[in-house]
Chimera marker file (.cmm) of the C-alpha trace (Angstrom):
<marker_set name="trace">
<marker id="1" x="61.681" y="12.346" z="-6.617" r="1" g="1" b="0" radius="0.5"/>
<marker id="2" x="61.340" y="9.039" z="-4.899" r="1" g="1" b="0" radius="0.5"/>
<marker id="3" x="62.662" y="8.665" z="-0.937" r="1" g="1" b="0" radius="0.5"/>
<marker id="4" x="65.470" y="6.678" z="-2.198" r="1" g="1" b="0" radius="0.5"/>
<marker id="5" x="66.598" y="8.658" z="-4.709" r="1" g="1" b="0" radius="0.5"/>
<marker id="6" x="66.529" y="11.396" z="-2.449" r="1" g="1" b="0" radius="0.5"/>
<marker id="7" x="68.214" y="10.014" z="0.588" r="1" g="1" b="0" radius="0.5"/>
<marker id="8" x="70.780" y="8.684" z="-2.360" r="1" g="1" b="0" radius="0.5"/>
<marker id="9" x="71.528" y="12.059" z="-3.242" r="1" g="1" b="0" radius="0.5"/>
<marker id="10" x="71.450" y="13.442" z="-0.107" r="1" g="1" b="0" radius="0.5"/>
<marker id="11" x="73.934" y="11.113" z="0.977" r="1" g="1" b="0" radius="0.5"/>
<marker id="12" x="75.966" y="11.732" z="-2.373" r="1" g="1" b="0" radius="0.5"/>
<marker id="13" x="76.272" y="15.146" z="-1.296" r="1" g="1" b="0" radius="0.5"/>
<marker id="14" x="77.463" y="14.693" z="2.143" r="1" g="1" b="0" radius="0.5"/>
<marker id="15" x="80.279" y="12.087" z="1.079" r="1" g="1" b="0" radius="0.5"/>
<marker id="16" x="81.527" y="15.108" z="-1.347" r="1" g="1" b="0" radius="0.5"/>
<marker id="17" x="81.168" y="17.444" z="1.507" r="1" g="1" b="0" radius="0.5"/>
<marker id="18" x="82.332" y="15.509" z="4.323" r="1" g="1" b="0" radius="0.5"/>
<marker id="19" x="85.943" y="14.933" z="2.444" r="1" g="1" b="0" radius="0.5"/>
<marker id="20" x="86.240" y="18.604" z="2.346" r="1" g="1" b="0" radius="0.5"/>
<marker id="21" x="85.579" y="19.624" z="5.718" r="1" g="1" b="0" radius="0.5"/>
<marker id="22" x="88.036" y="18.462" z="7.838" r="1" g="1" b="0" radius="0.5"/>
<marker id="23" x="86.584" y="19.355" z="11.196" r="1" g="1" b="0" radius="0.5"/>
<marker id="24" x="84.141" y="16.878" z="11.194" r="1" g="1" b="0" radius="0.5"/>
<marker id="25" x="85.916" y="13.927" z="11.638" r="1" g="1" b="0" radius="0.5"/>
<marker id="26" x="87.262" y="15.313" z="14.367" r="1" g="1" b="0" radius="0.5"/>
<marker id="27" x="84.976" y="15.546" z="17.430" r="1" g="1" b="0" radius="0.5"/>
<marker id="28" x="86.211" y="16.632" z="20.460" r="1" g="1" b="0" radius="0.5"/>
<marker id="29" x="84.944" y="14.798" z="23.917" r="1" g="1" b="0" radius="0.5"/>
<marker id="30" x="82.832" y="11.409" z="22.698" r="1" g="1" b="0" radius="0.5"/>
<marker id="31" x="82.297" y="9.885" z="19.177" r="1" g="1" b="0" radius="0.5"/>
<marker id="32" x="78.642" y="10.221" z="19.001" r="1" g="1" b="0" radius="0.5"/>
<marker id="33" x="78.352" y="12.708" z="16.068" r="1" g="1" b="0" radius="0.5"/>
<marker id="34" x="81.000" y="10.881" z="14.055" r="1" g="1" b="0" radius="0.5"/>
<marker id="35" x="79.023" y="7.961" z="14.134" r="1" g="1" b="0" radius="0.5"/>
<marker id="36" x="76.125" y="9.545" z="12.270" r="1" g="1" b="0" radius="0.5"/>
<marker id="37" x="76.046" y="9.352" z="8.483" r="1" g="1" b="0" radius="0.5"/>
<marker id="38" x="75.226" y="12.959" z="8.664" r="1" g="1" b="0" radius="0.5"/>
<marker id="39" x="76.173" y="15.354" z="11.253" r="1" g="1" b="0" radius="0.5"/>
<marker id="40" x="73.523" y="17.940" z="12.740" r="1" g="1" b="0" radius="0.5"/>
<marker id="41" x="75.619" y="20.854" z="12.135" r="1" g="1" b="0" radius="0.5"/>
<marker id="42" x="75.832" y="19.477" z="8.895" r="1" g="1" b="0" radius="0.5"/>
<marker id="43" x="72.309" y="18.906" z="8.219" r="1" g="1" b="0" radius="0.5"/>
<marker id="44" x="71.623" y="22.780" z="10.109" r="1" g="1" b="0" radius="0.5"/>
<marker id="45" x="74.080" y="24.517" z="8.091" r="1" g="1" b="0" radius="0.5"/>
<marker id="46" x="72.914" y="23.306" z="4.497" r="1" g="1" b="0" radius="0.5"/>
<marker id="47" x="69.439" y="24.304" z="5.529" r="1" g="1" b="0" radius="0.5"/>
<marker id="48" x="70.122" y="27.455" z="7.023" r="1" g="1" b="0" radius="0.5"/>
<marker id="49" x="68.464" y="26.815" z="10.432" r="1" g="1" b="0" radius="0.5"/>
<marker id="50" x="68.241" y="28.974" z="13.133" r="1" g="1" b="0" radius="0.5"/>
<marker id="51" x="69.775" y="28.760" z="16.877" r="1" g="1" b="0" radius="0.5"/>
<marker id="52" x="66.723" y="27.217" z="18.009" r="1" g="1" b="0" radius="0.5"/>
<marker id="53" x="66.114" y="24.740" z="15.419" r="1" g="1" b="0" radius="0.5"/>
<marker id="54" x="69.905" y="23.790" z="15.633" r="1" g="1" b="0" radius="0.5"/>
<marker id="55" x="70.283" y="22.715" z="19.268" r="1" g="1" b="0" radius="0.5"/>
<marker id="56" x="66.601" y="20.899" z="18.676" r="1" g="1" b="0" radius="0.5"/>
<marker id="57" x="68.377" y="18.887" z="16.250" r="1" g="1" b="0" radius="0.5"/>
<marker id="58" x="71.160" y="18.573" z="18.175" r="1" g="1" b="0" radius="0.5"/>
<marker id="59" x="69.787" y="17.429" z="21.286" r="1" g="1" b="0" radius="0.5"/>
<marker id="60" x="67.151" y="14.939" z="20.035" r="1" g="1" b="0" radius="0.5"/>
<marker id="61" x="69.596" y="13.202" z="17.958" r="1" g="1" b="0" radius="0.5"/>
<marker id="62" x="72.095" y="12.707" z="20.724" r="1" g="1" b="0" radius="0.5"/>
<marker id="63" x="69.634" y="12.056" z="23.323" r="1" g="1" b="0" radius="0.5"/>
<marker id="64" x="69.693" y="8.095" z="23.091" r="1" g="1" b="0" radius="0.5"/>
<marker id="65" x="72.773" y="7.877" z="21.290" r="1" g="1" b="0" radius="0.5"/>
<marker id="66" x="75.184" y="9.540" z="24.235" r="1" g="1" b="0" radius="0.5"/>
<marker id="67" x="73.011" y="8.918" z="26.892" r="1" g="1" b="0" radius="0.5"/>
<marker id="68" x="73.437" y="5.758" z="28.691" r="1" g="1" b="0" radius="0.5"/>
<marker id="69" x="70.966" y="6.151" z="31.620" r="1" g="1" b="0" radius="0.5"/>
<marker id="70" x="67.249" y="7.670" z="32.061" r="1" g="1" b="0" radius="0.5"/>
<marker id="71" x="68.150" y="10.809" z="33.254" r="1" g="1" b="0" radius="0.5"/>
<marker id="72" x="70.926" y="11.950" z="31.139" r="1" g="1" b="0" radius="0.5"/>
<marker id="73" x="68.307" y="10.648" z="27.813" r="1" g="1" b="0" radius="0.5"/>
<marker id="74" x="65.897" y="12.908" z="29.917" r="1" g="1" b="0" radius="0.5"/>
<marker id="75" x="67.771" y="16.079" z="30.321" r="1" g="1" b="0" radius="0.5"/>
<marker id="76" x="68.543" y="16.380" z="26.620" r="1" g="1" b="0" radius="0.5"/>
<marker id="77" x="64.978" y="15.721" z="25.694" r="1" g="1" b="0" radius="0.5"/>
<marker id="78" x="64.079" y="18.768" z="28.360" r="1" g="1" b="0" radius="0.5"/>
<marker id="79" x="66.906" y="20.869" z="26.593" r="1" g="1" b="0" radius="0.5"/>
<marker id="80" x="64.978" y="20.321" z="23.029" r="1" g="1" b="0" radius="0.5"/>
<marker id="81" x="61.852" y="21.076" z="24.574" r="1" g="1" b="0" radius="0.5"/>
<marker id="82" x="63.727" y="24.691" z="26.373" r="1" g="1" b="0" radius="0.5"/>
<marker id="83" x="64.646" y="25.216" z="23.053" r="1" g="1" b="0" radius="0.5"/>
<marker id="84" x="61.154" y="24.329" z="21.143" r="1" g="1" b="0" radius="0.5"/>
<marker id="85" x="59.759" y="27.041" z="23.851" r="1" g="1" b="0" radius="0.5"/>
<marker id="86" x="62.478" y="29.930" z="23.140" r="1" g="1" b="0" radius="0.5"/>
<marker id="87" x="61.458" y="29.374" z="18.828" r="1" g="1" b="0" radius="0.5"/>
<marker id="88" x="57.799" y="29.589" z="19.940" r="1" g="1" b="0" radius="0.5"/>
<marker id="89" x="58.128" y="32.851" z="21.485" r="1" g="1" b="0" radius="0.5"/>
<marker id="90" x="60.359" y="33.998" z="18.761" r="1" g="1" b="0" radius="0.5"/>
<marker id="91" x="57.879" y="33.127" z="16.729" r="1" g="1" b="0" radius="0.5"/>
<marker id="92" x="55.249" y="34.594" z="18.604" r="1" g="1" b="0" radius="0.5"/>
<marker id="93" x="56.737" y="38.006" z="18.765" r="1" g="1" b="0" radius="0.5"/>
<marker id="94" x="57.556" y="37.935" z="14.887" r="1" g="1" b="0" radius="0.5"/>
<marker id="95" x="61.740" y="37.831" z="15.607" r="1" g="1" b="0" radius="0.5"/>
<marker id="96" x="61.515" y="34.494" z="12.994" r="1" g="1" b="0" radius="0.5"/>
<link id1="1" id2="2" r="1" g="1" b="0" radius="0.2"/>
<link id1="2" id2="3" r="1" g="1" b="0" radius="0.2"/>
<link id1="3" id2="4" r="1" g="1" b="0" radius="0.2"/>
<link id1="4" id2="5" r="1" g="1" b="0" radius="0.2"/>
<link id1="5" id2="6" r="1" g="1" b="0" radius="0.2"/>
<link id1="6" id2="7" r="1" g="1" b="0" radius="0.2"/>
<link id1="7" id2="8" r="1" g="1" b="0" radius="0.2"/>
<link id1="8" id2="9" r="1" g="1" b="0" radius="0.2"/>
<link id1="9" id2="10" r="1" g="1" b="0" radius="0.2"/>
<link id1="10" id2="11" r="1" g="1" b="0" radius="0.2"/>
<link id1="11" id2="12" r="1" g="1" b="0" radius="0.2"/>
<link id1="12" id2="13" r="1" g="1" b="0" radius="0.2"/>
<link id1="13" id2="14" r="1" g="1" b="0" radius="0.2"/>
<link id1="14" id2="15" r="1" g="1" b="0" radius="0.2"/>
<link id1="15" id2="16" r="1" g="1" b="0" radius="0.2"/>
<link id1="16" id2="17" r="1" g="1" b="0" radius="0.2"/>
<link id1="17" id2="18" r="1" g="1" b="0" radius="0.2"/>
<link id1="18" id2="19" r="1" g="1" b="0" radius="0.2"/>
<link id1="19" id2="20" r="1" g="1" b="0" radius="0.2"/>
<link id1="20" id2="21" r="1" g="1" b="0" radius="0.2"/>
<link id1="21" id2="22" r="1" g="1" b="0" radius="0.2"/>
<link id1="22" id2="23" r="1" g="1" b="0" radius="0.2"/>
<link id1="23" id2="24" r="1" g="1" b="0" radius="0.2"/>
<link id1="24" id2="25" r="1" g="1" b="0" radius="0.2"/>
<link id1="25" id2="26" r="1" g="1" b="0" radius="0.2"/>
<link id1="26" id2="27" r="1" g="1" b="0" radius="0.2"/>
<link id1="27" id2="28" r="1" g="1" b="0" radius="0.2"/>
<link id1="28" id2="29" r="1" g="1" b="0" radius="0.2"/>
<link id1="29" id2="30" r="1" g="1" b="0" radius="0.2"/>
<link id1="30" id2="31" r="1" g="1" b="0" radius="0.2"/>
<link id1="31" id2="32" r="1" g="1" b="0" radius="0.2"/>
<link id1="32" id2="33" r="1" g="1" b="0" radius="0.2"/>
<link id1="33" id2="34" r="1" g="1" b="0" radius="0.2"/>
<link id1="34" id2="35" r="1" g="1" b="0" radius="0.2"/>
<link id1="35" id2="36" r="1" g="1" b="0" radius="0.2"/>
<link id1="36" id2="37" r="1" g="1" b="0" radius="0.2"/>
<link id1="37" id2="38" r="1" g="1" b="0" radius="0.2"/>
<link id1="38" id2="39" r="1" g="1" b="0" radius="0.2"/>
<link id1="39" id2="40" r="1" g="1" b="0" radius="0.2"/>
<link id1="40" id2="41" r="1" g="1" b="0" radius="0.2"/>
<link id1="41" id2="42" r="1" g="1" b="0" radius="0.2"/>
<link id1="42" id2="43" r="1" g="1" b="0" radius="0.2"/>
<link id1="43" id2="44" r="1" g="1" b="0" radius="0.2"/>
<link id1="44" id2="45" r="1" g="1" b="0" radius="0.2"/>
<link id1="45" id2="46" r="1" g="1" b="0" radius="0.2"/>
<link id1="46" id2="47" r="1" g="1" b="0" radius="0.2"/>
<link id1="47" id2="48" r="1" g="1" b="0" radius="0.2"/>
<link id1="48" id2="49" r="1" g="1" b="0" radius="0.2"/>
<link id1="49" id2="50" r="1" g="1" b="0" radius="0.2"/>
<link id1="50" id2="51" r="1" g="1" b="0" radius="0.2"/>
<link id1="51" id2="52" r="1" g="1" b="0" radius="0.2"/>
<link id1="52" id2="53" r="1" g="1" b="0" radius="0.2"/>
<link id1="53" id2="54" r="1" g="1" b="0" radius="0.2"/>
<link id1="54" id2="55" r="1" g="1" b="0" radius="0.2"/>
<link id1="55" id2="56" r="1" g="1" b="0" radius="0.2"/>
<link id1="56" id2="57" r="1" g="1" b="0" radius="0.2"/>
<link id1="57" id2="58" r="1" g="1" b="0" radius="0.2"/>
<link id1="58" id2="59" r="1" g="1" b="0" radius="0.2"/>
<link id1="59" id2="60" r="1" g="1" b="0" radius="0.2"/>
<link id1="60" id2="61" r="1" g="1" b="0" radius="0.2"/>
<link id1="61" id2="62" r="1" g="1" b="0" radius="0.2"/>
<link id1="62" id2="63" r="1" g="1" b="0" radius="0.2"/>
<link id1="63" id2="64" r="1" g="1" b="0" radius="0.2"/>
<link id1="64" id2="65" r="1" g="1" b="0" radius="0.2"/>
<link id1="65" id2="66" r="1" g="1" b="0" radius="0.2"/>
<link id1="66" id2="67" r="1" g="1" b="0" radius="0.2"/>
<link id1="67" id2="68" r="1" g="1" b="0" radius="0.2"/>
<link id1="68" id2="69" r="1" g="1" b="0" radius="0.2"/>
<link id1="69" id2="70" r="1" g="1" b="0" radius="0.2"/>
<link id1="70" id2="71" r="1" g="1" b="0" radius="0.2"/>
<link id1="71" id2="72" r="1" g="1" b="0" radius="0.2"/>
<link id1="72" id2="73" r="1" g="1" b="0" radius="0.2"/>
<link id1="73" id2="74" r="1" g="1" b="0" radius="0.2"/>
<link id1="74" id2="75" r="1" g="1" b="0" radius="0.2"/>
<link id1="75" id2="76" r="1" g="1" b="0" radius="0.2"/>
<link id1="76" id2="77" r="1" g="1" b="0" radius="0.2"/>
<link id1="77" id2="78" r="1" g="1" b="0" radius="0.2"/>
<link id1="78" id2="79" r="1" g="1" b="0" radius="0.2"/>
<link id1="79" id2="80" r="1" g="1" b="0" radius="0.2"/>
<link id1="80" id2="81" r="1" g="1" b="0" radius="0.2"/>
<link id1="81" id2="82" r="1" g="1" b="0" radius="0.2"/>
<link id1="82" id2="83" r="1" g="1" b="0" radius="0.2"/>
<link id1="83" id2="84" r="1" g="1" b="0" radius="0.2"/>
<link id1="84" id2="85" r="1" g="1" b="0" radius="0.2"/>
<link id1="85" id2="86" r="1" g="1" b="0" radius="0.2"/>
<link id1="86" id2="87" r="1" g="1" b="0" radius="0.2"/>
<link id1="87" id2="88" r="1" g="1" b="0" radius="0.2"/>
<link id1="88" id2="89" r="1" g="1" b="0" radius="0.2"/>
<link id1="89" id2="90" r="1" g="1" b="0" radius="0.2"/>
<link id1="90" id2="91" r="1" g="1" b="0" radius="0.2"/>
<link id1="91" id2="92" r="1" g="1" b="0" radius="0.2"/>
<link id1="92" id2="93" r="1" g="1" b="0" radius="0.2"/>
<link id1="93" id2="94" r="1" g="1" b="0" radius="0.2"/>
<link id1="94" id2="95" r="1" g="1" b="0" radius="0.2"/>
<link id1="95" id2="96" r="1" g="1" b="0" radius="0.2"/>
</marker_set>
């Protein structure tokens, strides 16, 4: 399957799921997430990802997005990479 055709589905499948699930046109405190033409918890839940790999998500996508100054862009970029550390030694003691 080509990229396009892919990201076309992909995004096929989020209009039809996005119309269904109400919550996520609601965000509470900012507008970042809405903005997005998918959500991370979207995009975590329909691949089954872990704690770890969620907030990852989470935090690198918002990071220049909510972030207007260095050190707020800075401190979620540190949170991905706390959370990057916690999978590895998940990983490392066979939890994942």
């Amino acid at each position: 399957m080509s990229n396009n055709k892919l990201k076309n589905t992909l995004l096929k499948s989020h209009t039809a799921s996005h119309s269904t699930i109400a919550p996520l046109s609601d965000q509470v405190a900012g507008d970042w997430y809405k903005s997005l033409k998918i959500q991370p918890i979207e995009y975590c839940m329909v691949n089954n990802l872990n704690a770890c790999q969620t907030k990852v998500i989470k935090y690198t996508t918002r990071c220049l997005i909510k972030n207007k100054d260095k050190k707020g862009k800075i401190q979620d970029i540190e949170k991905a990479i706390h959370c990057l550390d916690m999978l590895r030694g998940f990983v490392q003691k066979d939890v994942v």
